[in-house]
VEXKOL-263544 format. One record per residue (C-alpha): residue number from 1; residue in three letters; chain; x, y, z. Coordinates in steps of 0.1 Angstrom, whole numbers, plus 5000, padded with zeros to 4 digits. Layout:
N
DOMI_nr_rest_kette_east_north_up
DOMI_NUM_Ala_A_X_Y_Z
...
This chain:
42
DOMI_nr_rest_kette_east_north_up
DOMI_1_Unk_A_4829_5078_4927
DOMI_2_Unk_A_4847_5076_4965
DOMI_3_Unk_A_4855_5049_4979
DOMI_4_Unk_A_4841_5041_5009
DOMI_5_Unk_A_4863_5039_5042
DOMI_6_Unk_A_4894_5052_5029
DOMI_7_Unk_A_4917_5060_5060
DOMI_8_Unk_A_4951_5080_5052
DOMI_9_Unk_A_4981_5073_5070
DOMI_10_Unk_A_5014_5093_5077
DOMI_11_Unk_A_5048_5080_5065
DOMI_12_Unk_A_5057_5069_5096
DOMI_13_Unk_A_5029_5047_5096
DOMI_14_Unk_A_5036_5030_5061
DOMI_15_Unk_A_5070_5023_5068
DOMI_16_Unk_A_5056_5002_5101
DOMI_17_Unk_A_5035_4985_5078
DOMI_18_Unk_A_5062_4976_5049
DOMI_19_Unk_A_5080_4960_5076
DOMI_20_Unk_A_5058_4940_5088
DOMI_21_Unk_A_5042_4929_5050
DOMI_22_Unk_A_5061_4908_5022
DOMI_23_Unk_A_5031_4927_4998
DOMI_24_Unk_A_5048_4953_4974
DOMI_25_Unk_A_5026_4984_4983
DOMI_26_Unk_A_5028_5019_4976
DOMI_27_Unk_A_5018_5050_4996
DOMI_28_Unk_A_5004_5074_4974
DOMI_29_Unk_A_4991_5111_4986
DOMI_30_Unk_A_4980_5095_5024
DOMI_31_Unk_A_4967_5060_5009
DOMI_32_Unk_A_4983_5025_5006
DOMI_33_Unk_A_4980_5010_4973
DOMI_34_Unk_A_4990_4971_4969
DOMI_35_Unk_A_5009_4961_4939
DOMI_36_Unk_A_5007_4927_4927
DOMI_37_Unk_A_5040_4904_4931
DOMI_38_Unk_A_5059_4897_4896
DOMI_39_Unk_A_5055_4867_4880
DOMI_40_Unk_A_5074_4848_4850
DOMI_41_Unk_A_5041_4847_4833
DOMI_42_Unk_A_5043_4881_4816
């Protein structure tokens, strides 16, 4: 199943991003994944 409106990015792009976010995300194959933050409560 796609998902709809997926947009790819270049590197370039995602570092911009990261810069400007305090999110842990990852750039897989074009996308940008978000991570979720680490918490005590594992």
């Amino acid at each position: 199943m796609a998902l709809v409106g997926q947009n790819k990015i270049t590197i370039d792009e995602f570092y911009k991003l990261r810069q400007k976010s305090d999110a842990l995300l990852e750039f897989i194959d074009g996308l940008v994944y978000m991570s979720p933050s680490p918490s005590t409560k594992h």
